[in-house]
C-alpha positions as CSV (number, residue, x, y, z in Angstrom):
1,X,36.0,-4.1,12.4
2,X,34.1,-0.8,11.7
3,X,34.6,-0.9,8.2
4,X,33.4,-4.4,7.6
5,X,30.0,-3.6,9.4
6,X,29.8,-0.4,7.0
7,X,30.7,-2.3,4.0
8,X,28.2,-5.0,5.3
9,X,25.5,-2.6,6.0
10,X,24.5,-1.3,2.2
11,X,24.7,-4.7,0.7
12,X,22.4,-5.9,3.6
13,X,20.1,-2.4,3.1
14,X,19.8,-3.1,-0.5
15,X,18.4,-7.0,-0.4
16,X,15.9,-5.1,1.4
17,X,15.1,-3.7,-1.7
18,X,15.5,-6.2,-4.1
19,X,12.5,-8.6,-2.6
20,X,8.9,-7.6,-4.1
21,X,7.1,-5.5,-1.1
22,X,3.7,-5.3,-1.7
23,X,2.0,-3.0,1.4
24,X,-1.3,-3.5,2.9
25,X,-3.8,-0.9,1.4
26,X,-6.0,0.7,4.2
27,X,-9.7,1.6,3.1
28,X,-11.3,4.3,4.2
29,X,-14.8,2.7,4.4
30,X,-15.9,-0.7,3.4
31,X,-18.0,-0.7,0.0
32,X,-19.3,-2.3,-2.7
33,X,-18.9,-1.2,-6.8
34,X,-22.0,-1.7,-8.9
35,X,-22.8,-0.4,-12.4
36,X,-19.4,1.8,-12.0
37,X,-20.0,3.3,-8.8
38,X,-18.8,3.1,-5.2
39,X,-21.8,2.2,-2.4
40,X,-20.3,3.0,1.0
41,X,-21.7,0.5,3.1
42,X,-24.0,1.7,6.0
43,X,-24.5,0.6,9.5
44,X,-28.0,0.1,8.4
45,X,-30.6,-2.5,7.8
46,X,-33.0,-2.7,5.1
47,X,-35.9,-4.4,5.4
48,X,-37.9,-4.3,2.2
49,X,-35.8,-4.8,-0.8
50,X,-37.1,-4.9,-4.8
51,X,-35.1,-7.2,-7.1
52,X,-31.4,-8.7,-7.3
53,X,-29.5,-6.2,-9.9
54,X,-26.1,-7.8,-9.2
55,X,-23.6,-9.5,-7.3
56,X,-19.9,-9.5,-5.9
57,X,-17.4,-10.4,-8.3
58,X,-13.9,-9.6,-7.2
59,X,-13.5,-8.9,-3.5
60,X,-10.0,-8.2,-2.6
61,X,-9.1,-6.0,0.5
62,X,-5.4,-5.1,-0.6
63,X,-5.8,-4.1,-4.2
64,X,-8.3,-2.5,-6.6
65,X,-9.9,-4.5,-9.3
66,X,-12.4,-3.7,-11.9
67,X,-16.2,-4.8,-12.0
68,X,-18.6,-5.4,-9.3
69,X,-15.5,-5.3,-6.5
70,X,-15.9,-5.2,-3.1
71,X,-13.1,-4.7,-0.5
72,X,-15.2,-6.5,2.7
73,X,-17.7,-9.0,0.5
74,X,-16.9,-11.9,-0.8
75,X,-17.3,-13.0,-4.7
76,X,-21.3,-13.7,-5.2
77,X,-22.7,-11.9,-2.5
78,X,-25.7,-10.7,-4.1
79,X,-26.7,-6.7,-4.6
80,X,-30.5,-5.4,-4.6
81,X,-32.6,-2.3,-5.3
82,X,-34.6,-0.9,-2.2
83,X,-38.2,-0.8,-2.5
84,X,-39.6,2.6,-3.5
85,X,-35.4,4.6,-3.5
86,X,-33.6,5.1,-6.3
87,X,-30.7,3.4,-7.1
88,X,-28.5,6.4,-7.6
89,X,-28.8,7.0,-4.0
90,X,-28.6,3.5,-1.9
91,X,-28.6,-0.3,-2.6
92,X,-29.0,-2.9,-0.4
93,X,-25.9,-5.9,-0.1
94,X,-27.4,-9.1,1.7
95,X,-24.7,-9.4,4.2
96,X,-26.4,-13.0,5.8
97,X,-29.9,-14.7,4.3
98,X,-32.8,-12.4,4.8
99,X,-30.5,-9.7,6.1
100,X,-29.9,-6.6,3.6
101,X,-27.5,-3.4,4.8
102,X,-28.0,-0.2,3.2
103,X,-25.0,0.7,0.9
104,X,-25.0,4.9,0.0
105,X,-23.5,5.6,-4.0
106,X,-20.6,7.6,-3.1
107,X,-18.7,8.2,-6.3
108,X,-18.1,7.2,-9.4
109,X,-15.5,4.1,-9.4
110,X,-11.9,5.0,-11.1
111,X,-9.3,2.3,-11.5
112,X,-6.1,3.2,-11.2
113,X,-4.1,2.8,-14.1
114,X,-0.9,1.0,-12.6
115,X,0.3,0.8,-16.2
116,X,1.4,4.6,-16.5
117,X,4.1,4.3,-13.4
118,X,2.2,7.0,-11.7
119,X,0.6,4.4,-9.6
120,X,2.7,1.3,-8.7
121,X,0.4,0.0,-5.7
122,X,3.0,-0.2,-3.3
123,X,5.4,-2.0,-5.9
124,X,8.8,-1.5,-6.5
125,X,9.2,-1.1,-10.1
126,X,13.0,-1.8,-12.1
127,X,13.4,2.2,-12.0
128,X,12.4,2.7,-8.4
129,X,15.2,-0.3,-7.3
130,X,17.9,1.3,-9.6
131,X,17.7,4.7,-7.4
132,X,17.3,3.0,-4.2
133,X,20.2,1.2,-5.1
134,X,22.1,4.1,-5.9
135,X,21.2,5.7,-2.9
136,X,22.1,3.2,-0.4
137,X,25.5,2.8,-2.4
138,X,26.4,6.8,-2.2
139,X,25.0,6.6,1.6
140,X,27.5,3.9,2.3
141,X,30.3,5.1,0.8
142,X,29.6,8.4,2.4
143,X,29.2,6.9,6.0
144,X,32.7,4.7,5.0
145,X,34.6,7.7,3.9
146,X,33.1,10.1,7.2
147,X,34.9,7.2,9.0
148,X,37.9,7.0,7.6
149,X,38.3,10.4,8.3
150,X,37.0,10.9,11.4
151,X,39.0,8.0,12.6
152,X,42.7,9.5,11.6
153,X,41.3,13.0,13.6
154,X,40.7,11.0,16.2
155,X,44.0,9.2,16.5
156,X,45.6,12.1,15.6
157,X,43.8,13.8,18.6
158,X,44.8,10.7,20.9
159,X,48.8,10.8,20.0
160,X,48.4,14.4,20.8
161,X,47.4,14.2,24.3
162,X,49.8,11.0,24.7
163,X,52.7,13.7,23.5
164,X,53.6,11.6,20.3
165,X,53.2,12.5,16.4
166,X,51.8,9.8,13.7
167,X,54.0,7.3,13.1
């Protein structure tokens, strides 16, 4: 009965593997990207703002994504320059009508290049299935074969103390 659960448990480990697992991605701050940079959003308000200079247009809080992205904002909601402060150093994001919060420019706004392999964004690719595969195979067969052999110790050990030999 031990050997069918340890033949059962790699095939069961591996359709783990085979299903597309996409893992939450946990931000570090909430912001906003304009004109290729990141605005960490403050805890701020702003009360005189200058002029619209852009607006949301991807938000997405589990993956990255090129433009004007946001990872807390939705799609359209509207960027502005603060009256008499550069905008190298803050915008302002209208969170609610009338209401502006003070975003700080961070850093300049790199998108990973999931293309190279080096960055899979929590994806399984082909090659990383093929070793997990292989892994939970050799890890099975191992655990079968400690088994086997621990198991004719064992009843070698119990026909001992009973005062037999194996049959």
């Amino acid at each position: 009965m031990q050997v069918i659960y340890m033949l059962f448990l790699p095939i069961l480990l591996c359709s783990f593997i085979f299903t597309e697992t996409t893992f939450a991605t946990k931000w570090v701050h909430q912001f906003v990207v304009w004109d290729g940079f990141v605005y960490v959003v403050k805890d701020e308000y702003v009360k005189e703002i200058d002029q619209e200079i852009g607006k949301v247009t991807k938000y997405s809080d589990m993956e990255q994504y090129a433009g004007n992205f946001s990872n807390v904002y939705k799609e359209g909601t509207k960027y502005y320059s603060i009256k008499d402060i550069s905008t190298n150093e803050y915008i302002a994001i209208e969170v609610e009508s009338g209401k502006y919060k003070k975003a700080a420019r961070e850093s300049e706004y790199i998108l990973a290049d999931h293309s190279s392999g080096n960055m899979n964004n929590g994806k399984f690719n082909a090659a990383d299935k093929v070793v997990n595969v292989l892994f939970i195979i050799t890890l099975g067969l191992f655990v079968i074969g400690f088994m086997v052999l621990s198991k004719g110790k064992l009843r070698s050990i119990i026909l001992k103390k009973k005062g037999r030999t194996k049959p």
